[in-house]
C-alpha positions, 0 to 999 in steps of 0.5 A: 500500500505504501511506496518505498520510504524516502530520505529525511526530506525535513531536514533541508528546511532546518536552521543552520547548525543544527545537527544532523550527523547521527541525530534521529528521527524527531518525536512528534507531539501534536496536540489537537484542542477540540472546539477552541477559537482563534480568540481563546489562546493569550496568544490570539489575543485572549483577556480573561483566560491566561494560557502561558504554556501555550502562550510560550509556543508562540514566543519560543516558536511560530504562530499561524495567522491563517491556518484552517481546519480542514472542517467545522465539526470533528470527525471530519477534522480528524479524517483529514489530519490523519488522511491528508485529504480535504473535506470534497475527497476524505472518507469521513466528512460529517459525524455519522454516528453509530449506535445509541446515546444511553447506555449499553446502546453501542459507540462510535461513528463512522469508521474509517475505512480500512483501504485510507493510508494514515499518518500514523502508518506511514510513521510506524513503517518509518519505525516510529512508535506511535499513540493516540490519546484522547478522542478518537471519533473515526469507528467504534469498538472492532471497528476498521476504524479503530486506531489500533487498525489504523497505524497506532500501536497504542490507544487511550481515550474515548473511541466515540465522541457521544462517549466524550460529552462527560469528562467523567465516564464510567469507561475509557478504553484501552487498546481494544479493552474497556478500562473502567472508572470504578469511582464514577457513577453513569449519569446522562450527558444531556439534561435540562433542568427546569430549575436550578438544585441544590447542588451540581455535585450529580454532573461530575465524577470523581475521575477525571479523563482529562487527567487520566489521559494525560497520565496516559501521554506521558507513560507513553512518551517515557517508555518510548523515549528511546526511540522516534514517536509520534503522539496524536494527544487529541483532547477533549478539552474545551468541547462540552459538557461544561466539567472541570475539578471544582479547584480549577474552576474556583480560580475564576471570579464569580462575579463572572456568572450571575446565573447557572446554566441549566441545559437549555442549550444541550449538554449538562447543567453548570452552576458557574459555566463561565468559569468552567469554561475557563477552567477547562481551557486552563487544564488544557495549557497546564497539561500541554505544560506537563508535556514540555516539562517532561520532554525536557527532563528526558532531554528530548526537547532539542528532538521533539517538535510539538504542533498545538491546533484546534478541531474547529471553531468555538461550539454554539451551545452547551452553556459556551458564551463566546461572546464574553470570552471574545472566543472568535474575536470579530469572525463571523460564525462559529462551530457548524458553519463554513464562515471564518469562526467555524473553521479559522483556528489556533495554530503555534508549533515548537521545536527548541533548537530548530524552530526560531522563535517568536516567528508570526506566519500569515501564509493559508495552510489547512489541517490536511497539510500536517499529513505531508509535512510531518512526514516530510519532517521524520523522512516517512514516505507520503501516498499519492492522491493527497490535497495536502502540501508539506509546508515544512519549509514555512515551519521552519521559516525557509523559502516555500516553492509550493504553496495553496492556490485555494482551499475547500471545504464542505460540511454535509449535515445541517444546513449542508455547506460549501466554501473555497477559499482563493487568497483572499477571496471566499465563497461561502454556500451556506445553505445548499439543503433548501437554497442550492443557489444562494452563494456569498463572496467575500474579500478576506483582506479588506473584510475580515468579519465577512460582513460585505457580500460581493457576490453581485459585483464581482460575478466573474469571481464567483464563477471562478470559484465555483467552478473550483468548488465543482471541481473539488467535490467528489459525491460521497454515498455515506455522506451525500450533498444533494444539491451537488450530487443527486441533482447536479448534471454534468456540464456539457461542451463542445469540441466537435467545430474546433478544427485544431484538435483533429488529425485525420488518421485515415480516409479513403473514397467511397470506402467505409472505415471504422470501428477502431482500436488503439494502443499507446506503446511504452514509449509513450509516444507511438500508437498503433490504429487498427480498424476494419475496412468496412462496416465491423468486418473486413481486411484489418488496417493497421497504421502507426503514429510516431508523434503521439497521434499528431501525424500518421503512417500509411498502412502497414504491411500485415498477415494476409489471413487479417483480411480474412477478419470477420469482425472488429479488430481489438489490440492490447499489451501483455507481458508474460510470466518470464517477461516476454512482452507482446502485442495481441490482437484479437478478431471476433465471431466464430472461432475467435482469432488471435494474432501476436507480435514480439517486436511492438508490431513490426512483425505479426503472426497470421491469426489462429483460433483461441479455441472452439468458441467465439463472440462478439467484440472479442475482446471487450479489454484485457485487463492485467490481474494482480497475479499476473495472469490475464482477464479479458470479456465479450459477449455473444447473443448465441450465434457466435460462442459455438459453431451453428448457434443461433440468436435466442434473444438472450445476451450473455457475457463472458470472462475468459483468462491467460496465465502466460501472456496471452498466448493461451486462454481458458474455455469462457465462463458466463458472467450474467445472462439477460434476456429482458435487458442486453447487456453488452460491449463491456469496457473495463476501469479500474478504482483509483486504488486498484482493488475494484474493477468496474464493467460498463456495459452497453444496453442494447435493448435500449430500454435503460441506461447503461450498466455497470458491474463490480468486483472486489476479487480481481474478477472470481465474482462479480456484482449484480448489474445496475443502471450508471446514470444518463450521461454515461449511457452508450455504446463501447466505453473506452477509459483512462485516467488523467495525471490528476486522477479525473477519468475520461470515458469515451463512447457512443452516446446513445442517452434517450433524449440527449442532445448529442444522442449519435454522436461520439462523446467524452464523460470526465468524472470520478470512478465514485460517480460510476459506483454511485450512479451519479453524473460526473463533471464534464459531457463532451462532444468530440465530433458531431456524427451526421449519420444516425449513431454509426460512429465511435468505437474509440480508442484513448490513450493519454499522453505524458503531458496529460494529452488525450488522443481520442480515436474512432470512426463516424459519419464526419461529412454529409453524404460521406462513407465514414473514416478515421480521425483523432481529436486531441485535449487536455483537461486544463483545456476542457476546465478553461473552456467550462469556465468561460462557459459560465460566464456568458 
C-alpha cells in the first residue's frame, strides 16, 4: 500500500547548525484542542483566560495567522489530519454516528475505512512508535476504524465522541479493552433542568479523563523515549459538557456568572459555566505544560517538535458564551458553519533548537497539510492522491516553492455547506439543503468579519470559484450533498467545430472505415490504429503514429489471413510470466482469432483460433490481474460462442483468462445472462486504488441506461448489474485516467433524449460517480456524427503531458462513407473552456 520510504526530506528546511550527523528521527507531539477559537489562546489575543504554556509556543516558536481546519465539526477534522485529504475527497466528512446515546446502546461513528493510508502508518513503517490519546471519533469498538487498525500501536481515550460529552465516564478504553472508572457513577450527558438544585455535585465524577489521559501521554512518551514517536494527544478539552475539578474552576471570579446554566442549550447543567469554561481551557495549557516539562527532563526537547491546533471553531451551545470570552474575536460564525469562526483556528508549533522563535506566519495552510509535512519532517514516505502540501519549509521559516492556490471545504449535515477559499477571496454556500443557489463572496483582506457580500459585483469571481468548488467535490454515498450530487448534471461542451484538435488518421473514397482500436506503446509516444475496412468486418488496417497521434503512417504491411477478419479488430499489451512482452490482437465471431507480435508490431503472426468458441467484440479489454495472469470479456447473443448457434434473444457475457501472456486462454465462463435487458460491449476501469474493477456495459435493448458491474476479487465474482446514470449511457466505453486522477470515458452516446444522442462523446468524472450512479463533471462532444449513431468505437490513450488522443470512426461529412480521425485535449483545456462557459 505504501511506496518505498524516502530520505529525511525535513531536514533541508532546518536552521543552520543544527545537527544532523547521527541525530534521529524527531518525536512528534501534536496536540489537537477540540472546539477552541482563534480568540481563546493569550496568544490570539485572549483577556480573561491566561494560557502561558501555550502562550510560550508562540514566543519560543511560530504562530499561524491563517491556518484552517480542514472542517467545522470533528470527525471530519480528524479524517483529514490523519488522511491528508480535504473535506470534497476524505472518507469521513460529517459525524455519522453509530449506535445509541444511553447506555449499553453501542459507540462510535463512522469508521474509517480500512483501504485510507494514515499518518500514523506511514510513521510506524518509518519505525516510529506511535499513540493516540484522547478522542478518537473515526469507528467504534472492532471497528476498521479503530486506531489500533489504523497505524497506532497504542490507544487511550474515548473511541466515540457521544462517549466524550462527560469528562467523567464510567469507561475509557484501552487498546481494544474497556478500562473502567470504578469511582464514577453513569449519569446522562444531556439534561435540562427546569430549575436550578441544590447542588451540581450529580454532573461530575470523581475521575477525571482529562487527567487520566494525560497520565496516559506521558507513560507513553517515557517508555518510548528511546526511540522516534509520534503522539496524536487529541483532547477533549474545551468541547462540552461544561466539567472541570471544582479547584480549577474556583480560580475564576464569580462575579463572572450571575446565573447557572441549566441545559437549555444541550449538554449538562453548570452552576458557574463561565468559569468552567475557563477552567477547562486552563487544564488544557497546564497539561500541554506537563508535556514540555517532561520532554525536557528526558532531554528530548532539542528532538521533539510539538504542533498545538484546534478541531474547529468555538461550539454554539452547551452553556459556551463566546461572546464574553471574545472566543472568535470579530469572525463571523462559529462551530457548524463554513464562515471564518467555524473553521479559522489556533495554530503555534515548537521545536527548541530548530524552530526560531517568536516567528508570526500569515501564509493559508489547512489541517490536511500536517499529513505531508510531518512526514516530510521524520523522512516517512507520503501516498499519492493527497490535497495536502508539506509546508515544512514555512515551519521552519525557509523559502516555500509550493504553496495553496485555494482551499475547500464542505460540511454535509445541517444546513449542508460549501466554501473555497482563493487568497483572499471566499465563497461561502451556506445553505445548499433548501437554497442550492444562494452563494456569498467575500474579500478576506479588506473584510475580515465577512460582513460585505460581493457576490453581485464581482460575478466573474464567483464563477471562478465555483467552478473550483465543482471541481473539488467528489459525491460521497455515506455522506451525500444533494444539491451537488443527486441533482447536479454534468456540464456539457463542445469540441466537435474546433478544427485544431483533429488529425485525420485515415480516409479513403467511397470506402467505409471504422470501428477502431488503439494502443499507446511504452514509449509513450507511438500508437498503433487498427480498424476494419468496412462496416465491423473486413481486411484489418493497421497504421502507426510516431508523434503521439499528431501525424500518421500509411498502412502497414500485415498477415494476409487479417483480411480474412470477420469482425472488429481489438489490440492490447501483455507481458508474460518470464517477461516476454507482446502485442495481441484479437478478431471476433466464430472461432475467435488471435494474432501476436514480439517486436511492438513490426512483425505479426497470421491469426489462429483461441479455441472452439467465439463472440462478439472479442475482446471487450484485457485487463492485467494482480497475479499476473490475464482477464479479458465479450459477449455473444448465441450465434457466435459455438459453431451453428443461433440468436435466442438472450445476451450473455463472458470472462475468459491467460496465465502466460496471452498466448493461451481458458474455455469462457458466463458472467450474467439477460434476456429482458442486453447487456453488452463491456469496457473495463479500474478504482483509483486498484482493488475494484468496474464493467460498463452497453444496453442494447435500449430500454435503460447503461450498466455497470463490480468486483472486489480481481474478477472470481462479480456484482449484480445496475443502471450508471444518463450521461454515461452508450455504446463501447473506452477509459483512462488523467495525471490528476479525473477519468475520461469515451463512447457512443446513445442517452434517450440527449442532445448529442449519435454522436461520439467524452464523460470526465470520478470512478465514485460510476459506483454511485451519479453524473460526473464534464459531457463532451468530440465530433458531431451526421449519420444516425454509426460512429465511435474509440480508442484513448493519454499522453505524458496529460494529452488525450481520442480515436474512432463516424459519419464526419454529409453524404460521406465514414473514416478515421483523432481529436486531441487536455483537461486544463476542457476546465478553461467550462469556465468561460459560465460566464456568458
Amino acid at each position: 500500500m505504501l511506496g518505498a520510504l524516502t530520505t529525511l526530506l525535513a531536514f533541508s528546511a532546518i536552521e543552520p547548525g543544527a545537527p544532523l550527523q547521527g541525530s534521529r528521527p524527531p518525536n512528534v507531539i501534536l496536540i489537537m484542542a477540540d472546539d477552541l477559537g482563534l480568540g481563546e489562546l493569550g496568544s490570539y489575543g485572549q483577556q480573561r483566560m491566561a494560557t502561558p504554556r501555550l502562550d510560550a509556543f508562540a514566543e519560543e516558536g511560530v504562530r499561524f495567522t491563517r491556518f484552517y481546519s480542514a472542517s467545522t465539526v470533528c470527525a471530519p477534522t480528524r479524517c483529514s489530519l490523519l488522511t491528508g485529504k480535504h473535506t470534497g475527497h476524505a472518507s469521513i466528512r460529517g459525524n455519522k454516528e453509530v449506535g445509541g446515546w444511553g447506555l449499553n446502546q453501542g459507540e462510535g461513528q463512522h469508521p474509517l475505512p480500512d483501504e485510507e493510508v494514515t499518518l500514523a502508518e506511514v510513521l510506524r513503517q518509518k519505525g516510529y512508535a506511535t499513540a493516540c490519546v484522547g478522542k478518537w471519533g473515526l469507528g467504534g469498538p472492532g471497528s476498521e476504524g479503530h486506531p489500533l487498525r489504523q497505524g497506532f500501536d497504542f490507544f487511550f481515550g474515548y473511541l466515540c465522541q457521544r462517549q466524550a460529552h462527560n469528562y467523567t465516564p464510567t469507561h475509557l478504553w484501552r487498546n481494544h479493552d474497556v478500562h473502567l472508572l470504578e469511582r464514577n457513577q453513569y449519569f446522562g450527558a444531556h439534561q435540562r433542568l427546569s430549575s436550578p438544585p441544590e447542588t451540581y455535585d450529580s454532573f461530575m465524577g470523581e475521575q477525571y479523563a482529562p487527567e487520566l489521559m494525560l497520565e496516559q501521554a506521558e507513560e507513553f512518551v517515557t517508555r518510548s523515549k528511546d526511540k522516534p514517536f509520534f503522539l496524536y494527544f487529541a483532547s477533549t478539552i474545551p468541547h462540552a459538557a461544561l466539567q472541570a475539578p471544582k479547584d480549577w474552576v474556583e480560580r475564576f471570579p464569580r462575579e463572572w456568572d450571575p446565573a447557572p446554566y441549566l441545559g437549555q442549550n444541550g449538554y449538562l447543567p453548570s452552576e458557574r459555566p463561565r468559569a468552567t469554561y475557563a477552567a477547562m481551557i486552563s487544564y488544557l495549557d497546564h497539561s500541554v505544560g506537563r508535556l514540555v516539562d517532561l520532554v525536557e527532563s528526558l532531554g528530548l526537547a532539542d528532538d521533539t517538535l510539538f504542533i498545538f491546533k484546534s478541531d474547529n471553531g468555538t461550539a454554539p451551545n452547551g452553556g459556551v458564551d463566546r461572546q464574553f470570552f471574545a472566543s472568535l474575536g470579530e469572525l463571523r460564525g462559529m462551530k457548524t458553519n463554513l464562515y471564518e469562526g467555524g473553521i479559522r483556528v489556533p495554530f503555534l508549533a515548537r521545536w527548541k533548537s530548530r524552530i526560531r522563535p517568536a516567528r508570526v506566519e500569515n501564509s493559508m495552510w489547512a489541517t490536511y497539510d500536517l499529513f505531508p509535512t510531518i512526514a516530510e519532517i521524520c523522512g516517512a514516505s507520503v501516498p499519492t492522491g493527497l490535497d495536502g502540501i508539506s509546508f515544512a519549509p514555512t515551519l521552519m521559516g525557509r523559502s516555500q516553492v509550493r504553496k495553496h492556490d485555494f482551499l475547500y471545504f464542505e460540511y454535509p449535515e445541517g444546513t449542508q455547506q460549501q466554501a473555497v477559499i482563493r487568497g483572499d477571496l471566499k465563497i461561502v454556500r451556506p445553505n445548499l439543503k433548501n437554497a442550492p443557489e444562494a452563494v456569498e463572496l467575500y474579500d478576506l483582506s479588506a473584510d475580515p468579519t465577512e460582513s460585505n457580500d460581493l457576490a453581485k459585483q464581482r460575478p466573474q469571481a464567483v464563477r471562478e470559484l465555483l467552478a473550483l468548488a465543482e471541481r473539488e467535490h467528489l459525491p460521497s454515498r455515506d455522506f451525500p450533498i444533494q444539491a451537488l450530487d443527486h441533482g447536479a448534471q454534468a456540464k456539457w461542451l463542445d469540441l466537435s467545430q474546433d478544427r485544431r484538435r483533429q488529425v485525420v488518421v485515415d480516409r479513403e473514397e467511397g470506402q467505409y472505415l471504422g470501428h477502431v482500436s488503439t494502443l499507446l506503446l511504452e514509449d509513450q509516444r507511438t500508437i498503433l490504429a487498427t480498424y476494419p475496412r468496412g462496416h465491423g468486418k473486413g481486411p484489418i488496417v493497421l497504421k502507426k503514429s510516431t508523434n503521439g497521434g499528431l501525424t500518421w503512417s500509411g498502412r502497414l504491411p500485415v498477415p494476409e489471413n487479417w483480411a480474412t477478419s470477420l469482425e472488429t479488430p481489438t489490440v492490447f499489451r501483455t507481458i508474460d510470466p518470464s517477461g516476454k512482452k507482446r502485442l495481441i490482437l484479437w478478431s471476433g465471431l466464430y472461432p475467435a482469432r488471435l494474432s501476436f507480435s514480439e517486436d511492438d508490431g513490426a512483425n505479426w503472426t497470421p491469426l489462429k483460433p483461441a479455441g472452439d468458441w467465439g463472440g462478439i467484440v472479442v475482446m471487450g479489454f484485457v485487463e492485467r490481474l494482480s497475479d499476473g495472469r490475464y482477464l479479458a470479456m465479450f459477449h455473444d447473443d448465441g450465434r457466435f460462442f459455438r459453431a451453428g448457434g443461433k440468436a435466442a434473444g438472450t445476451f450473455t457475457l463472458y470472462k475468459t483468462f491467460s496465465s502466460d501472456g496471452g498466448l493461451s486462454w481458458s474455455f469462457p465462463e458466463e458472467v450474467l445472462s439477460r434476456s429482458d435487458v442486453h447487456l453488452c460491449e463491456p469496457g473495463l476501469v479500474r478504482s483509483p486504488d486498484g482493488k475494484r474493477m468496474a464493467v460498463l456495459l452497453r444496453e442494447n435493448r435500449r430500454l435503460k441506461n447503461s450498466f455497470v458491474i463490480v468486483s472486489e476479487d480481481e474478477g472470481a465474482s462479480w456484482s449484480e448489474p445496475r443502471e450508471v446514470a444518463r450521461e454515461l449511457t452508450g455504446d463501447r466505453h473506452t477509459a483512462k485516467y488523467a495525471p490528476d486522477g479525473r477519468l475520461v470515458i469515451s463512447f457512443r452516446d446513445m442517452a434517450s433524449g440527449s442532445p448529442t444522442h449519435g454522436d461520439w462523446v467524452a464523460w470526465v468524472g470520478r470512478f465514485e460517480d460510476i459506483e454511485s450512479g451519479k453524473p460526473g463533471q464534464y459531457r463532451v462532444r468530440l465530433m458531431d456524427n451526421l449519420q444516425g449513431a454509426d460512429c465511435a468505437y474509440p480508442g484513448v490513450e493519454v499522453l505524458p503531458d496529460g494529452t488525450f488522443v481520442c480515436t474512432t470512426y463516424g459519419h464526419w461529412e454529409a453524404g460521406k462513407p465514414p473514416y478515421i480521425v483523432s481529436v486531441r485535449f487536455k483537461l486544463t483545456e476542457l476546465d478553461r473552456l467550462a469556465m468561460e462557459s459560465a460566464g456568458r
